[in-house]
C-alpha positions in Angstrom: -5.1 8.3 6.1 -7.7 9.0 8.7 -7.1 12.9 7.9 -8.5 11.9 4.4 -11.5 10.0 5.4 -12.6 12.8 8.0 -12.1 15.1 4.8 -14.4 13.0 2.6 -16.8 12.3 5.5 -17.1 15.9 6.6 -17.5 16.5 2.8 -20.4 14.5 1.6 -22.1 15.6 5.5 -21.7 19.5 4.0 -23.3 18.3 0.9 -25.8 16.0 2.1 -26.4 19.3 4.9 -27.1 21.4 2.0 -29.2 18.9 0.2 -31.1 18.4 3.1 -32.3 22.1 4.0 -32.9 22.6 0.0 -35.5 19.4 0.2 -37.2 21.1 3.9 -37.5 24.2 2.1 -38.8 23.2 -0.8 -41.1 20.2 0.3 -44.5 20.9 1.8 -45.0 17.8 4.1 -42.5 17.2 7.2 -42.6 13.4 7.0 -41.2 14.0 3.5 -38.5 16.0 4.2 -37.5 13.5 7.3 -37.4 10.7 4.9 -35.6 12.7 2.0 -33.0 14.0 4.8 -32.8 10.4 5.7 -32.5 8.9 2.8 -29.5 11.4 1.4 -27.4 10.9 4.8 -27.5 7.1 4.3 -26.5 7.5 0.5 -23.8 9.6 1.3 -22.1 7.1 4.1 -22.7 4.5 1.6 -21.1 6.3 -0.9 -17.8 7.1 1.5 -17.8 3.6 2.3 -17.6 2.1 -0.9 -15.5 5.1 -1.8 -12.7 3.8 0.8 -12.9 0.2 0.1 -11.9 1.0 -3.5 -8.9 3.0 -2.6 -7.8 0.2 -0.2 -8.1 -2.0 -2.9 -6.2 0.1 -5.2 -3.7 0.8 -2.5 -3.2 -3.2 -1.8 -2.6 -3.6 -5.7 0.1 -1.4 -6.2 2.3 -2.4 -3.0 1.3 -6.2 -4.1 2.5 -5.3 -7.7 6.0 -3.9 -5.6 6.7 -7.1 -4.1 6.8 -8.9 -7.5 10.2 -10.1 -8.8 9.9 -9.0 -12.6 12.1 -11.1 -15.0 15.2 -9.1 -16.6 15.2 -8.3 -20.4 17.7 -11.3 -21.2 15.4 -13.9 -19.1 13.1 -12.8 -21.6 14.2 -13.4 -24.1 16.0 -16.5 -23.2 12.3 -17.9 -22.4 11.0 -16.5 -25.8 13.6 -18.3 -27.6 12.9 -21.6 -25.8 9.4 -21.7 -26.1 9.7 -20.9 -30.1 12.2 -23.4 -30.4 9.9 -26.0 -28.4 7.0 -24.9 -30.3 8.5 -25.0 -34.0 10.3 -28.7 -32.8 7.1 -30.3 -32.1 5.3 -29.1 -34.6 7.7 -30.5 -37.0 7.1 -34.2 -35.3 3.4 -33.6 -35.3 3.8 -32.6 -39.1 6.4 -35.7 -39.9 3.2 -38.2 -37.5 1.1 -36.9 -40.0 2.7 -37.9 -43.3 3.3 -41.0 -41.9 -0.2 -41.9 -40.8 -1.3 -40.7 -44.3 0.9 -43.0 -45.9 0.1 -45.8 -44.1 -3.5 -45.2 -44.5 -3.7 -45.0 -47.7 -1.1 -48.1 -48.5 -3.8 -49.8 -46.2 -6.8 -48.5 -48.7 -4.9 -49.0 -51.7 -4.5 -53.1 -50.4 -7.9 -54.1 -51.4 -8.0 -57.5 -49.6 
């Protein structure tokens, strides 16, 4: 791991190097180029760092993502099966409620007291 961050930190040095004598050559004023030069070195780290917090991340997730205890096929689908039977049982009560109420309600209007 710290082979690959010396890689990407001597990397973005060569190109922020390279970057940096393009700008002194190519700029007339030297307080210019020492903010340009500046400038592109702090990018650059900024970029590594951000760079490496996003691989750790990624890294965290997948050994995270190992440590999970995934459910077997037939748990599955034992689970399915229960919550559709749940789900098609209790809609049939909410469905025989309703009738009801919709009786009574309108034995109640039909009254006229």
């Amino acid at each position: 791991m710290k082979n690959k961050k010396k890689k990407n930190i001597n990397f973005t040095l060569i190109i922020t190097l390279m970057l940096s004598i393009f700008i002194y050559f190519y700029t007339n004023k030297n307080i210019i180029r020492i903010i340009l030069i500046l400038l592109m070195i702090l990018i650059n780290f900024n970029h590594v760092i951000h760079f490496t917090k996003i691989l750790n991340f990624i890294k965290k997730t997948i050994i995270e993502t190992k440590k999970i205890i995934w459910a077997n096929p037939k748990e599955t689908l034992y689970t399915t099966l229960i919550i559709t039977c749940i789900t098609i049982i209790s809609s049939l009560l909410l469905w025989i409620l309703d009738h009801i109420l919709l009786y009574l309600i309108s034995f109640f209007i039909n009254l006229r007291l």
